[in-house]
VOZALO-259917 format. One record per atom (N, C-alpha, C): residue number from 1; residue in three letters; atom name; x, y, z. Coordinates in nm, 4 decimals, padded with zeros to 6 digits, m for minus. Example, Ala and Ser with C-alpha at 12.3 -4.5 7.8 and 13.67 -1.06 7.14 Angstrom:
2
rec num 1 residu ALA atome N X 01.3190 Y m00.5690 Z 00.7800
rec num 1 residu ALA atome CA X 01.2300 Y m00.4500 Z 00.7800
rec num 1 residu ALA atome C X 01.3200 Y m00.3300 Z 00.7800
rec num 2 residu SER atome N X 01.2850 Y m00.2250 Z 00.7080
rec num 2 residu SER atome CA X 01.3670 Y m00.1060 Z 00.7140
rec num 2 residu SER atome C X 01.2900 Y 00.0030 Z 00.7870
This chain:
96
rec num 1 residu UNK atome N X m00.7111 Y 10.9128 Z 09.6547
rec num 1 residu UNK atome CA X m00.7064 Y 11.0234 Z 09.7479
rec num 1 residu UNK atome C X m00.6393 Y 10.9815 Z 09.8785
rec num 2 residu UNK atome N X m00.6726 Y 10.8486 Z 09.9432
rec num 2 residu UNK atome CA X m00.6137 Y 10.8312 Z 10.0716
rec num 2 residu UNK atome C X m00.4864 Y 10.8250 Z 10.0449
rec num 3 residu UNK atome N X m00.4009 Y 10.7571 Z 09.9361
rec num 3 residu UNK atome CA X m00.2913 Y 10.7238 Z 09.8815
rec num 3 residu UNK atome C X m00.2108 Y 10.8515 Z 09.8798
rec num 4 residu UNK atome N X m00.2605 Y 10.9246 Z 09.8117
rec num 4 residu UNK atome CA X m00.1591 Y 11.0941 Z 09.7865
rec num 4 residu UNK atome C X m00.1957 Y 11.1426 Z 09.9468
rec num 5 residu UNK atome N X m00.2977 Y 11.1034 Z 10.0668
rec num 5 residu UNK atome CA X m00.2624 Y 11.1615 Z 10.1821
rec num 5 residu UNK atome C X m00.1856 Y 11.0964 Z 10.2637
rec num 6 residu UNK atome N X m00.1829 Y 10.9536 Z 10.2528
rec num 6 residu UNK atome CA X m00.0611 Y 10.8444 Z 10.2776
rec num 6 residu UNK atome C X 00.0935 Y 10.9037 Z 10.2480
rec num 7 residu UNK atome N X 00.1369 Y 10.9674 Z 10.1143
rec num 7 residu UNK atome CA X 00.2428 Y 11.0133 Z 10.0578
rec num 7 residu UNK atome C X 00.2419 Y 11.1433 Z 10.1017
rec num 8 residu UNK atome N X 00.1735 Y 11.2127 Z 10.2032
rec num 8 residu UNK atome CA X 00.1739 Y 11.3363 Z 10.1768
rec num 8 residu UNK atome C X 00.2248 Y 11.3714 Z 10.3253
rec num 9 residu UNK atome N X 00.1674 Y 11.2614 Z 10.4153
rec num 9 residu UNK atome CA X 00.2015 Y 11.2215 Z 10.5719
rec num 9 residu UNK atome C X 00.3437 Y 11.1576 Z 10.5919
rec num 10 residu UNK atome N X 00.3903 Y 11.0801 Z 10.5085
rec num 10 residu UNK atome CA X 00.4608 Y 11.0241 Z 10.5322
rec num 10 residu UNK atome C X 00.6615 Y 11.1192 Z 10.4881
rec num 11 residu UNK atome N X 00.6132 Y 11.2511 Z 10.3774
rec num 11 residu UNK atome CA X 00.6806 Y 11.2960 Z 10.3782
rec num 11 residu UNK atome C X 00.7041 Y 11.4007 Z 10.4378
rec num 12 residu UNK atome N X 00.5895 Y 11.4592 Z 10.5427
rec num 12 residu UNK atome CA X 00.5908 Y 11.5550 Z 10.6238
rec num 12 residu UNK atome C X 00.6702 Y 11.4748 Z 10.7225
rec num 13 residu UNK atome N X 00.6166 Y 11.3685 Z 10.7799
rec num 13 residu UNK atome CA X 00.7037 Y 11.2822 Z 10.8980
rec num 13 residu UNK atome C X 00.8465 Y 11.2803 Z 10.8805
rec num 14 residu UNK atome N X 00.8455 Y 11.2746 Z 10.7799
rec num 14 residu UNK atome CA X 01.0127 Y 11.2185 Z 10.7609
rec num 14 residu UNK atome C X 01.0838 Y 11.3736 Z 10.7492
rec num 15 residu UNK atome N X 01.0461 Y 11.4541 Z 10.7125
rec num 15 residu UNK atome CA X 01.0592 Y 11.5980 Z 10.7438
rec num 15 residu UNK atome C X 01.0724 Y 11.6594 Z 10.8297
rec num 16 residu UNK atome N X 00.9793 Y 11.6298 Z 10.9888
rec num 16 residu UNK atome CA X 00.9735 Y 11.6580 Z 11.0655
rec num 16 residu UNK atome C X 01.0689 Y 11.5925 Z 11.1753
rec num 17 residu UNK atome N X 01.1308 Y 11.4383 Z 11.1173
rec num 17 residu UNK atome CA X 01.2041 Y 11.3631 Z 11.2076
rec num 17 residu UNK atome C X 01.3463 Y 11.3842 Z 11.1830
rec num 18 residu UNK atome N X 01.3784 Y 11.4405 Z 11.0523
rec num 18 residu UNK atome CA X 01.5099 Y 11.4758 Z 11.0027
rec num 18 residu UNK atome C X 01.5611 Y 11.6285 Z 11.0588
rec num 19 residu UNK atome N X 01.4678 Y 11.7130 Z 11.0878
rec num 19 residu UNK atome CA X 01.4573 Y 11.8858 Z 11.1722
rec num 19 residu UNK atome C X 01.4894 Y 11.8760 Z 11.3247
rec num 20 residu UNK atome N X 01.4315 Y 11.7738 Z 11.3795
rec num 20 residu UNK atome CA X 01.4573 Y 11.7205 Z 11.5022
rec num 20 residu UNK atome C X 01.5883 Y 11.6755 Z 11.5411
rec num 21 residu UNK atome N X 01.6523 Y 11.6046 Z 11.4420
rec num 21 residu UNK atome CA X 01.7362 Y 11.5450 Z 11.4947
rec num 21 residu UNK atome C X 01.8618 Y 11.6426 Z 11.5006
rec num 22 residu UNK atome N X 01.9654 Y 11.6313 Z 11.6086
rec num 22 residu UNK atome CA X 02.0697 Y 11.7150 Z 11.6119
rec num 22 residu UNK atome C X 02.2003 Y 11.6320 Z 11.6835
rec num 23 residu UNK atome N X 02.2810 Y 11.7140 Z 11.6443
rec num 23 residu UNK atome CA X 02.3964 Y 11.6921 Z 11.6672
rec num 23 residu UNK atome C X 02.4865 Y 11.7603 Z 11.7708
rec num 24 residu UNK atome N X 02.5455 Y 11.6702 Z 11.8422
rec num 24 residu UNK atome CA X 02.6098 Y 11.7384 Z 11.9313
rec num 24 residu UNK atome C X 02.7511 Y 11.7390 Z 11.9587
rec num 25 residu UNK atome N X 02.7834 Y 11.8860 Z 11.9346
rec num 25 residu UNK atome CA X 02.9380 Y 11.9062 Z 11.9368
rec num 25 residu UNK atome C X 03.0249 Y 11.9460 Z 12.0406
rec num 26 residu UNK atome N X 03.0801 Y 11.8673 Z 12.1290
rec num 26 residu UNK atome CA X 03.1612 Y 11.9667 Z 12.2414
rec num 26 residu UNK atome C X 03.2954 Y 12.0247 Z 12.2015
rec num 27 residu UNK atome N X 03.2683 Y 12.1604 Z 12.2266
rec num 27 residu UNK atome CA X 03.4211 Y 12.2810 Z 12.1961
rec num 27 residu UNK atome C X 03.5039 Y 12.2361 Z 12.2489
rec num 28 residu UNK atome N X 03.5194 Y 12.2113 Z 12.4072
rec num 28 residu UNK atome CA X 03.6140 Y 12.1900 Z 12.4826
rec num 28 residu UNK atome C X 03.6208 Y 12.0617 Z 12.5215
rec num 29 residu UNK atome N X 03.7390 Y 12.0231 Z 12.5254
rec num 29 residu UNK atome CA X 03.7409 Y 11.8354 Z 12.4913
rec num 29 residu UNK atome C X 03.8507 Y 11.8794 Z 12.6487
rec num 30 residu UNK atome N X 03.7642 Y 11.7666 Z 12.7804
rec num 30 residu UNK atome CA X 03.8462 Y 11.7152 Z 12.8640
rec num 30 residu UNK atome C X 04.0002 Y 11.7069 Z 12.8413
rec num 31 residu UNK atome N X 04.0104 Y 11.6463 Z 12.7859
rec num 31 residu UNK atome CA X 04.1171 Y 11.5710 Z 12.7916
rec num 31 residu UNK atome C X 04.2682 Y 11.6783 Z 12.7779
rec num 32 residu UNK atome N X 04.1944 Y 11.8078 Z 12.7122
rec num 32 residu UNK atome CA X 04.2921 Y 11.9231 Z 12.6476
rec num 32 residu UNK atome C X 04.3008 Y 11.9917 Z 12.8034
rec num 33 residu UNK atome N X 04.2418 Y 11.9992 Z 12.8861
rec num 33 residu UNK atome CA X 04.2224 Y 12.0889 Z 12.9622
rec num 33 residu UNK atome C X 04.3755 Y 12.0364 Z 13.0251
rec num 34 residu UNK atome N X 04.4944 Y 12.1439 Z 13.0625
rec num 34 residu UNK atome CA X 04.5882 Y 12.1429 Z 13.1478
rec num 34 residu UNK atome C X 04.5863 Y 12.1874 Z 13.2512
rec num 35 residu UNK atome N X 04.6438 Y 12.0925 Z 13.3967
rec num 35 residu UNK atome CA X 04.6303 Y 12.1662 Z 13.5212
rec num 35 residu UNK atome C X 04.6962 Y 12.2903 Z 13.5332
rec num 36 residu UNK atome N X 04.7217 Y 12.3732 Z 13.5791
rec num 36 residu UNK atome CA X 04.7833 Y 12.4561 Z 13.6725
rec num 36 residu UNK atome C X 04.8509 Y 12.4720 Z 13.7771
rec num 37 residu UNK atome N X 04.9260 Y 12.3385 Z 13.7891
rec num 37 residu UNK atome CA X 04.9814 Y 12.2773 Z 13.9058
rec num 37 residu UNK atome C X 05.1410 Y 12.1959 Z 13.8820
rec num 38 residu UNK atome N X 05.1969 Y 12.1918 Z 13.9749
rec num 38 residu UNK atome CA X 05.3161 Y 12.0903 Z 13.9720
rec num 38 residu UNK atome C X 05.2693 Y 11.9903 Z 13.8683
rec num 39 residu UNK atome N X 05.1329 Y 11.9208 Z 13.8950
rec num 39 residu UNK atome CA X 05.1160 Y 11.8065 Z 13.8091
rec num 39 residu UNK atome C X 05.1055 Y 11.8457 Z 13.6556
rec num 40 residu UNK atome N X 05.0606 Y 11.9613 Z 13.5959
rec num 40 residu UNK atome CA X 05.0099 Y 12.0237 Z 13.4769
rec num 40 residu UNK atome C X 05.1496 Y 12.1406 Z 13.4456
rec num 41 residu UNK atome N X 05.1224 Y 12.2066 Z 13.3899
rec num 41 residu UNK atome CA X 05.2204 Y 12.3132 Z 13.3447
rec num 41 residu UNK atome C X 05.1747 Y 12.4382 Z 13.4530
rec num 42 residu UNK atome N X 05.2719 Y 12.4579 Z 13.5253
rec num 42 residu UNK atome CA X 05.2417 Y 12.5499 Z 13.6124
rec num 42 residu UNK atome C X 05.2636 Y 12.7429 Z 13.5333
rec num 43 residu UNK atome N X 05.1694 Y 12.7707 Z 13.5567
rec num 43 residu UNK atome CA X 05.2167 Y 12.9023 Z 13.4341
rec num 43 residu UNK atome C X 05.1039 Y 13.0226 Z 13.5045
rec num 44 residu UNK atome N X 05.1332 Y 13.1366 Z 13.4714
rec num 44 residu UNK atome CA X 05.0402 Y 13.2840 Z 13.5504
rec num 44 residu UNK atome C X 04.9169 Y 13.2881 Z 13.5586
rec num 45 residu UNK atome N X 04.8374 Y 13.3329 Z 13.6555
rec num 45 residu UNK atome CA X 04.7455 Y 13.3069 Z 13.6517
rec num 45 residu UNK atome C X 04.6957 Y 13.4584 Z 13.6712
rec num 46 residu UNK atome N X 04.5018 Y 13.4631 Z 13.6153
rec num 46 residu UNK atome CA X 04.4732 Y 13.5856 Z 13.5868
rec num 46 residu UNK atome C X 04.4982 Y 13.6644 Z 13.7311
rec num 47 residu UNK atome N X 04.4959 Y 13.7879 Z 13.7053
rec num 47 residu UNK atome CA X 04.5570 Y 13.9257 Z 13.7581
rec num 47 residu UNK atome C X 04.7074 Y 13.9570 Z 13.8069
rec num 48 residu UNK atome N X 04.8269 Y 13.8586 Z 13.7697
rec num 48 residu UNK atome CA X 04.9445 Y 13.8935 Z 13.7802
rec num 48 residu UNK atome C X 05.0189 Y 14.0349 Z 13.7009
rec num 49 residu UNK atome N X 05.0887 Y 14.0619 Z 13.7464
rec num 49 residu UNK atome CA X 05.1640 Y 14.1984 Z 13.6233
rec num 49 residu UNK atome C X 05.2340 Y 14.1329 Z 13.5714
rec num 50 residu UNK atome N X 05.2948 Y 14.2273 Z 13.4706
rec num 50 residu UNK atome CA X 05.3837 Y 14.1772 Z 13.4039
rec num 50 residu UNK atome C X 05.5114 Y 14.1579 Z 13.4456
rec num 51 residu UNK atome N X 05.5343 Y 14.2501 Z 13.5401
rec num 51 residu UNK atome CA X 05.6613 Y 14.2350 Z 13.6704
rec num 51 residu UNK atome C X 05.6753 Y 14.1141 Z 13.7211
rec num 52 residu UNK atome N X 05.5640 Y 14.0781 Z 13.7802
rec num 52 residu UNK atome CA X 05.5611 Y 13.9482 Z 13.8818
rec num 52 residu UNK atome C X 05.5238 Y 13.8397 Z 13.7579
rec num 53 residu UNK atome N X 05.4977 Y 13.8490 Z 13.6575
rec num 53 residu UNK atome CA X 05.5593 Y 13.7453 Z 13.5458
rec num 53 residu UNK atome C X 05.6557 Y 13.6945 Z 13.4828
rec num 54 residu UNK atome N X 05.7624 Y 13.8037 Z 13.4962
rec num 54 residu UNK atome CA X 05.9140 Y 13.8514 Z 13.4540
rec num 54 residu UNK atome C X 06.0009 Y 13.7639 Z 13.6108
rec num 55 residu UNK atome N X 05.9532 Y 13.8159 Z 13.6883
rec num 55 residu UNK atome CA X 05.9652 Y 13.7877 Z 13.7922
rec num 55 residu UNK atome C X 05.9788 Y 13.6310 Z 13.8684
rec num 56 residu UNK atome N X 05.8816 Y 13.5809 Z 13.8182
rec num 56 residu UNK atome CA X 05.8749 Y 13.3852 Z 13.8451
rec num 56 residu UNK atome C X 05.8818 Y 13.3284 Z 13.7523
rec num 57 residu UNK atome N X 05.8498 Y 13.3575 Z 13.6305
rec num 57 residu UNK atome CA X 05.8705 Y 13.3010 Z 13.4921
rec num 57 residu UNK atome C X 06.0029 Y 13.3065 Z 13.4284
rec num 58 residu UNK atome N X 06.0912 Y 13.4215 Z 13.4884
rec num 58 residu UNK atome CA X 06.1857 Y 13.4781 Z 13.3906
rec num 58 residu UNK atome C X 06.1190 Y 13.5533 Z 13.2770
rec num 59 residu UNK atome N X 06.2114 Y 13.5953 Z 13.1449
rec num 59 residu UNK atome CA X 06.1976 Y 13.6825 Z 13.0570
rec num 59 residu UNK atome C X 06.0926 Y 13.5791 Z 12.9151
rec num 60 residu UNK atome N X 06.0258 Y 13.6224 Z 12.8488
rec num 60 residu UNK atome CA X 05.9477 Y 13.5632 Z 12.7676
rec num 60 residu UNK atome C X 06.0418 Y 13.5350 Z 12.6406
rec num 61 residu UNK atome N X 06.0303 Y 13.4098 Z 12.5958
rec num 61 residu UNK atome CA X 06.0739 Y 13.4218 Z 12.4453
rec num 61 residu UNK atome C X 06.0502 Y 13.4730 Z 12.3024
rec num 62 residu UNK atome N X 05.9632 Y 13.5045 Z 12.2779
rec num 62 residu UNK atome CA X 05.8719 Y 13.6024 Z 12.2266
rec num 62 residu UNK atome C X 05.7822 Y 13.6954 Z 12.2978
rec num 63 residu UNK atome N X 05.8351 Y 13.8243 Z 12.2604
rec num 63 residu UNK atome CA X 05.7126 Y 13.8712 Z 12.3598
rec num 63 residu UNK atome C X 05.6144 Y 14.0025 Z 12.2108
rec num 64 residu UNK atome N X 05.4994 Y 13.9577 Z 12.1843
rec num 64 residu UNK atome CA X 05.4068 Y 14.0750 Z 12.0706
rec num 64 residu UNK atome C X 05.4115 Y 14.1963 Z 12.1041
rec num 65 residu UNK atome N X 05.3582 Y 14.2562 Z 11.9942
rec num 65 residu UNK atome CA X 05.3325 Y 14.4386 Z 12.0512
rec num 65 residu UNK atome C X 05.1932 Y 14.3989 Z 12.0893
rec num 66 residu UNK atome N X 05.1352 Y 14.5233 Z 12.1612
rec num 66 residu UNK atome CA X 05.0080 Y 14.5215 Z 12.1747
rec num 66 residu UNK atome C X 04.9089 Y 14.5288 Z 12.0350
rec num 67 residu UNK atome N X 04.8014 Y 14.4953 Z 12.0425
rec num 67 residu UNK atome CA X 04.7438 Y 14.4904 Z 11.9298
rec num 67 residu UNK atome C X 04.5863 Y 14.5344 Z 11.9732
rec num 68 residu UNK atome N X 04.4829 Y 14.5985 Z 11.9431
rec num 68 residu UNK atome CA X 04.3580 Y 14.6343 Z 11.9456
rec num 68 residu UNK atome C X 04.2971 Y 14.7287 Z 12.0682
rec num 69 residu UNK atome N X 04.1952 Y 14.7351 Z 12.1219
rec num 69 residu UNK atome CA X 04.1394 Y 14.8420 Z 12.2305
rec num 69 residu UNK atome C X 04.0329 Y 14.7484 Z 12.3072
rec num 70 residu UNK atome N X 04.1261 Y 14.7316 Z 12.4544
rec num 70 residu UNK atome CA X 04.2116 Y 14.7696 Z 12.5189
rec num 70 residu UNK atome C X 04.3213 Y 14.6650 Z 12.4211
rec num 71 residu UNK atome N X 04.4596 Y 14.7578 Z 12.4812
rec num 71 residu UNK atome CA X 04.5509 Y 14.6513 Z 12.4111
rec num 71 residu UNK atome C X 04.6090 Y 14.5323 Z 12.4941
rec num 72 residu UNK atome N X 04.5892 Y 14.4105 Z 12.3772
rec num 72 residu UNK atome CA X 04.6096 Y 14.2804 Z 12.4100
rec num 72 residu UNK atome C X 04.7600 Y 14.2210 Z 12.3798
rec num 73 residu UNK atome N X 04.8482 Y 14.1495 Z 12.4781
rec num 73 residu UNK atome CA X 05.0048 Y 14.1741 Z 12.4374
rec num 73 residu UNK atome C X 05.0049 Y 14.0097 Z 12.4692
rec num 74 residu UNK atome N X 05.0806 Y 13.9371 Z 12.3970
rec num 74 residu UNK atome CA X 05.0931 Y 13.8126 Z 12.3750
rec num 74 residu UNK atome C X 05.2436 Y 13.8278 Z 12.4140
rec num 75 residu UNK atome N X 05.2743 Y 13.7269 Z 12.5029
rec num 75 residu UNK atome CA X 05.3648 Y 13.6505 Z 12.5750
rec num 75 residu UNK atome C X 05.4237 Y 13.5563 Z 12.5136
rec num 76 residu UNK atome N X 05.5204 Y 13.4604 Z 12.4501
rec num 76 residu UNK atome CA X 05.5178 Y 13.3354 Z 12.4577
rec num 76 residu UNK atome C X 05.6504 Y 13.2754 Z 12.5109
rec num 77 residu UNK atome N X 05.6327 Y 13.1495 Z 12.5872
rec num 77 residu UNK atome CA X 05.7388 Y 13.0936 Z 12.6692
rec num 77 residu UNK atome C X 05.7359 Y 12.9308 Z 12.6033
rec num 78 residu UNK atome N X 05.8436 Y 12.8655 Z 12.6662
rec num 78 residu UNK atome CA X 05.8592 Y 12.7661 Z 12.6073
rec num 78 residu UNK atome C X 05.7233 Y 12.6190 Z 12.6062
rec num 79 residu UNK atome N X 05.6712 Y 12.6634 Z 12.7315
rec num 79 residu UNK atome CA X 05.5656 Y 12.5761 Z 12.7352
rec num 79 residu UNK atome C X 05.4196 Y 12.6259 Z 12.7591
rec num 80 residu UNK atome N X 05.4252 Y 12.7220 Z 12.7512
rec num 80 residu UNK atome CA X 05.2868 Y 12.8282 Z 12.7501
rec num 80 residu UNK atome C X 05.3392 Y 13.0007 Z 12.6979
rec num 81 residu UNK atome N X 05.1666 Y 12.9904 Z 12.6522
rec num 81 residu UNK atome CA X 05.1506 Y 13.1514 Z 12.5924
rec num 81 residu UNK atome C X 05.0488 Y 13.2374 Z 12.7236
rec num 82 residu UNK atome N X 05.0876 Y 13.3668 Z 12.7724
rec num 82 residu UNK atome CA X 05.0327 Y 13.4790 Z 12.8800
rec num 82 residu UNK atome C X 04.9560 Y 13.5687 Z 12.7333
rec num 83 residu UNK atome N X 04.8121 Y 13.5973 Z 12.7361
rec num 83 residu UNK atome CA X 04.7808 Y 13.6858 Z 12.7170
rec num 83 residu UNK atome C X 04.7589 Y 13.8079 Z 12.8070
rec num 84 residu UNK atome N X 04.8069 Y 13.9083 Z 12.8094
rec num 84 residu UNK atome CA X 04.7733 Y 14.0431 Z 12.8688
rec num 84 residu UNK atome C X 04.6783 Y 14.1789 Z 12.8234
rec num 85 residu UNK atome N X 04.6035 Y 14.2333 Z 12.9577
rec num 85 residu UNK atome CA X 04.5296 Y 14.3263 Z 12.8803
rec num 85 residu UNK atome C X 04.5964 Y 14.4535 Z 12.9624
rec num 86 residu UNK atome N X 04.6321 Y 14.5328 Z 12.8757
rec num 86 residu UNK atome CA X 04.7311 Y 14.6607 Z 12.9468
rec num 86 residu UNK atome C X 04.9149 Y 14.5680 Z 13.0256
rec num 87 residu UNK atome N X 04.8428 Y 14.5582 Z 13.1424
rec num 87 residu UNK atome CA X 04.9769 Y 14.5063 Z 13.2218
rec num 87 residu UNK atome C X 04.9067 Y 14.3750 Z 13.3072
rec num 88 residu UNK atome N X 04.8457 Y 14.3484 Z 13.2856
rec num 88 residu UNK atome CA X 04.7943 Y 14.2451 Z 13.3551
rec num 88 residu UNK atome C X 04.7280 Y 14.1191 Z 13.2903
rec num 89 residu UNK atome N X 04.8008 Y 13.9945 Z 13.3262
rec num 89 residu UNK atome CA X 04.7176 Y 13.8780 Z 13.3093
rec num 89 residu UNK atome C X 04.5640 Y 13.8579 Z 13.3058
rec num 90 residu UNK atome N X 04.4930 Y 13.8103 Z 13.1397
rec num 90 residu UNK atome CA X 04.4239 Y 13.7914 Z 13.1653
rec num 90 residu UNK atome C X 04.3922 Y 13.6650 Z 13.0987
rec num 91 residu UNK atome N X 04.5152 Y 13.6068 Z 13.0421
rec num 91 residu UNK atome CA X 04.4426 Y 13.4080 Z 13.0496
rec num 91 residu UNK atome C X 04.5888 Y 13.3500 Z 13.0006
rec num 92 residu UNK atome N X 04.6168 Y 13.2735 Z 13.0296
rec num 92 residu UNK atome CA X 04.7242 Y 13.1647 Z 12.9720
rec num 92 residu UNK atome C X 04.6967 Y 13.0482 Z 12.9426
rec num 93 residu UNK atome N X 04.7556 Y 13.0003 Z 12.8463
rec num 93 residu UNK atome CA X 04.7478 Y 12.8798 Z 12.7512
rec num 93 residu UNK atome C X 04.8630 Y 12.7964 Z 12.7502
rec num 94 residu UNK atome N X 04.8654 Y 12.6520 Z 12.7303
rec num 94 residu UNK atome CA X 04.8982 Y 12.5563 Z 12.6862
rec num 94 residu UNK atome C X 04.9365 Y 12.5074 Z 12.5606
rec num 95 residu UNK atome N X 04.9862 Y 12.5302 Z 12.4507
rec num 95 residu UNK atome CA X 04.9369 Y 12.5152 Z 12.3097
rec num 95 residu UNK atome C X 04.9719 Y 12.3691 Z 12.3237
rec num 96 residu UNK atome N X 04.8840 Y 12.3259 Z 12.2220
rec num 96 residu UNK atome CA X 04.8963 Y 12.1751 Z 12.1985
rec num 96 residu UNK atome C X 04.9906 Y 12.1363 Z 12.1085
């Protein structure tokens, strides 16, 4: 009897120490993050138009249709992508 409660403890423990344990994943890795600056890729930042993007950027090399509600219009330039919502900047990217 103590034996099967010996085996019976010891696989709850190990049960309970394997539920516990976790893992930890970071999404956003330092190292990806690009400045926004002379030093980084200097590129639009949120609330510009699309005028005053055209405007300091020049013309886009690809530019998407809008796609979904509100509509979202993809930009892309040689060293970054402008997402837009309507006419206005609302994030730019780096692609790796």
């Amino acid at each position: 009897m103590i034996k099967i409660s010996l085996i019976l403890a010891s696989i709850i423990f190990s049960m309970a120490s394997s539920i516990s344990q976790a893992e930890v994943i970071s999404i956003t890795d330092p190292r990806y993050d690009v400045a926004n600056s002379t030093e980084g890729v200097l590129r639009p930042v949120r609330g510009m138009s699309m005028a005053q993007v055209v405007q300091q950027f020049g013309p886009a090399e690809q530019q998407g249709s809008a796609v979904g509600e509100p509509p979202i219009t993809r930009w892309v330039y040689s060293d970054f992508i402008v997402f837009f919502e309507f006419n206005t900047v609302i994030h730019s990217v780096v692609p790796h």
